[in-house]
C-alpha positions as CSV (number, residue, x, y, z in Angstrom):
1,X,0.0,0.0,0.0
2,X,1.6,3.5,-1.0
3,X,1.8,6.2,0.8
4,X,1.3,10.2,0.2
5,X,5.3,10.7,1.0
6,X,6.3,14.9,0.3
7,X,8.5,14.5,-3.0
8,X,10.7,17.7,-3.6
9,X,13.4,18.0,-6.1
10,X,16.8,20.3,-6.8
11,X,17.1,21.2,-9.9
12,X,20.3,22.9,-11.7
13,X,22.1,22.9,-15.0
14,X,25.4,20.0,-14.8
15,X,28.2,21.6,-12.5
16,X,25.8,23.4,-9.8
17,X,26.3,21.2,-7.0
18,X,23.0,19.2,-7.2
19,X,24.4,16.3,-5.6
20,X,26.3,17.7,-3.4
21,X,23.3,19.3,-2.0
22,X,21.3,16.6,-1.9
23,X,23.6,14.1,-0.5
24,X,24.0,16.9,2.2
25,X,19.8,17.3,2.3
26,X,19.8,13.2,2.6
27,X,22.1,13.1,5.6
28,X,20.1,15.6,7.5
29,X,16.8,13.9,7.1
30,X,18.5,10.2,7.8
31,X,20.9,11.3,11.0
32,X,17.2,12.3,12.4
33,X,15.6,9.2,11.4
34,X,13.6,9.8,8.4
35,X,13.6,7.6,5.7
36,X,14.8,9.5,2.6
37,X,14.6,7.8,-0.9
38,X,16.5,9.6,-4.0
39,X,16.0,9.9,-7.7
40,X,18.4,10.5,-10.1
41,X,17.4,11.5,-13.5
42,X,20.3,11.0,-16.1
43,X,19.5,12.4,-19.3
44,X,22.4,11.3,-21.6
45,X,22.1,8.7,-23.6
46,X,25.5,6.7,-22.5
47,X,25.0,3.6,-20.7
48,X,24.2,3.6,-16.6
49,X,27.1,2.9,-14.8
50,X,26.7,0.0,-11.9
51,X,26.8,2.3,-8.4
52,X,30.4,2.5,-7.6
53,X,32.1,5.1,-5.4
54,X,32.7,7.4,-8.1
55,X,28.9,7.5,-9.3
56,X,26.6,10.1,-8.2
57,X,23.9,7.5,-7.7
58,X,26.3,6.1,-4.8
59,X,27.0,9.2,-3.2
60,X,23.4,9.3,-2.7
61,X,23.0,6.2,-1.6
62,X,26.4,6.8,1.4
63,X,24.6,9.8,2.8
64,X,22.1,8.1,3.6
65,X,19.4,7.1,1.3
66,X,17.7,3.8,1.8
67,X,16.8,3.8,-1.6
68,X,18.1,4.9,-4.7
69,X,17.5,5.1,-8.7
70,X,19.0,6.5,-11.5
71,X,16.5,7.3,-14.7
72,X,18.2,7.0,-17.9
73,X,16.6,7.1,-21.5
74,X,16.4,3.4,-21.7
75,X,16.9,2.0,-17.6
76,X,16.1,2.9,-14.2
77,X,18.5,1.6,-12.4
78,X,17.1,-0.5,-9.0
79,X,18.0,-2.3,-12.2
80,X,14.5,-2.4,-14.7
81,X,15.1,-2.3,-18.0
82,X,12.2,-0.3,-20.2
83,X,11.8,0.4,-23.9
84,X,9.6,3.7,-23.6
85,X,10.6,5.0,-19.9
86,X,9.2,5.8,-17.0
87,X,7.3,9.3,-15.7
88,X,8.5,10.8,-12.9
89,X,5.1,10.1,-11.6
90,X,5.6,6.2,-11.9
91,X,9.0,6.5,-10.3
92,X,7.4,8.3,-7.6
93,X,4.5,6.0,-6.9
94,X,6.9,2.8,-7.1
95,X,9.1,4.5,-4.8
96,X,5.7,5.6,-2.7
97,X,5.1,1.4,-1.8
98,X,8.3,1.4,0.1
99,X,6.9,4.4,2.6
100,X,9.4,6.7,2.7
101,X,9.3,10.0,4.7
102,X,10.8,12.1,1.9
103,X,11.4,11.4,-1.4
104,X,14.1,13.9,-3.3
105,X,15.0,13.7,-6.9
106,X,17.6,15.2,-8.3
107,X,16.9,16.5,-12.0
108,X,13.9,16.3,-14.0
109,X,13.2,20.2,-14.5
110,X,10.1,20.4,-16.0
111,X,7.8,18.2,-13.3
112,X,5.3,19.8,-11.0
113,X,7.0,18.4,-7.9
114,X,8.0,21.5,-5.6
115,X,11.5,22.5,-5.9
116,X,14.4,24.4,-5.7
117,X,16.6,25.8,-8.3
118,X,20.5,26.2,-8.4
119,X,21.3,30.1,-9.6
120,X,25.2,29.5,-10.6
121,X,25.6,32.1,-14.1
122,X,23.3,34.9,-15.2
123,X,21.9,32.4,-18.0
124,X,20.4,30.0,-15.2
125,X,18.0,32.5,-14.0
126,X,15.7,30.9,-16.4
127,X,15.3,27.9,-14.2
128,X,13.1,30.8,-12.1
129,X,10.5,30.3,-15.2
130,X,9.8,26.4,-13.8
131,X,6.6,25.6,-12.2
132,X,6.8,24.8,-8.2
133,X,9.7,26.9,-7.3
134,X,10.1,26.6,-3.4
135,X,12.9,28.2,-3.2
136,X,16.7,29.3,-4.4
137,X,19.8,28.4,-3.9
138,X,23.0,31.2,-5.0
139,X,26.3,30.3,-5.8
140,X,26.1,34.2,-6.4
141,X,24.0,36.9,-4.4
142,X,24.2,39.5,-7.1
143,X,22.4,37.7,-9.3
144,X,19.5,36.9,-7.0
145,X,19.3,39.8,-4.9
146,X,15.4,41.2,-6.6
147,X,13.8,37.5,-6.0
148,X,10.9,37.4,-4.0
149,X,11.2,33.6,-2.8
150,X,13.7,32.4,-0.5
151,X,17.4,32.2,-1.4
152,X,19.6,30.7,0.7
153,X,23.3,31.2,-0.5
154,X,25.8,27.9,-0.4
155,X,27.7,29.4,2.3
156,X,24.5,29.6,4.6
157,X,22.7,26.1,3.0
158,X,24.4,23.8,6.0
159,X,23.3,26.6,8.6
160,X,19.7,26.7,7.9
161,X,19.9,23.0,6.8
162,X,16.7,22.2,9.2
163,X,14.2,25.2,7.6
164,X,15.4,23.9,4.2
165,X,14.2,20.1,5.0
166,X,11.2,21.7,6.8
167,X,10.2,23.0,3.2
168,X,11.3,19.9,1.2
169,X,8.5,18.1,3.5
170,X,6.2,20.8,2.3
171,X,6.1,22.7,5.6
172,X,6.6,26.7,6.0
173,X,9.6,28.4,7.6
């Protein structure tokens, strides 16, 4: 039987730091007992990797997550092999069956999950066109000084590390 679990995913263009900042969002959430399950979406078309140390997939996995799966064009990898793919949405109601108290998903832009977006260069300020936008993270407070929502820069992301889960449950600050 599948449960409601929050779902709440960081978003970024390649080189932001979205794993980083998950992994770091995972080990929160687990080192308080929650069980956190992570998605990985891998949009190139190269072959999925087997989780090894130098994967993102199993940096995920060591901070914490009880479960994780990478989404390629052709595999999810909890190893299923698929010939049209899966929706986020299937992913998330598998993923649902295994009751998890968060689930966070790394990728996967355009979904209507609530989420929060990686500002690194002027050009990435698009991401603030996406649906669901929580909040912001800043690699640069210039840049993101006029928003309205939330920013949180990297240097404060580990300080206010329990507001930011707080949200990614879908609770207020």
């Amino acid at each position: 039987m599948s449960t409601q679990s929050p779902v709440f995913q960081i978003v970024g263009y390649k080189n932001t730091g979205k794993t980083s900042l998950l992994s770091e969002l995972i080990a929160y959430g687990s080192a308080r007992g929650q069980r956190v399950a992570a998605i990985k979406h891998h949009g190139h078309d190269e072959p999925l990797k087997v989780m090894h140390h130098e994967t993102d997939s199993y940096r995920l996995h060591e901070s914490g997550a009880f479960m994780t799966g990478v989404d390629s064009p052709r595999r999810f990898q909890l190893e299923l092999s698929h010939s049209d793919g899966f929706t986020l949405d299937d992913l998330v109601e598998l993923y649902r069956n295994f009751s998890p108290d968060l689930i966070v998903v790394e990728g996967f832009k355009y979904e209507h999950y609530p989420k929060a977006v990686i500002i690194k260069r002027a050009e990435d300020l698009r991401l603030l066109d996406l649906t669901n936008v929580q909040f912001v993270i800043t690699w640069n407070e210039k840049l993101t000084s006029h928003l309205a929502l939330p920013v949180y820069t990297l240097r404060e992301w580990r300080k206010r590390m329990a507001d930011i889960y707080r949200l990614a449950q879908g609770g207020q600050v």
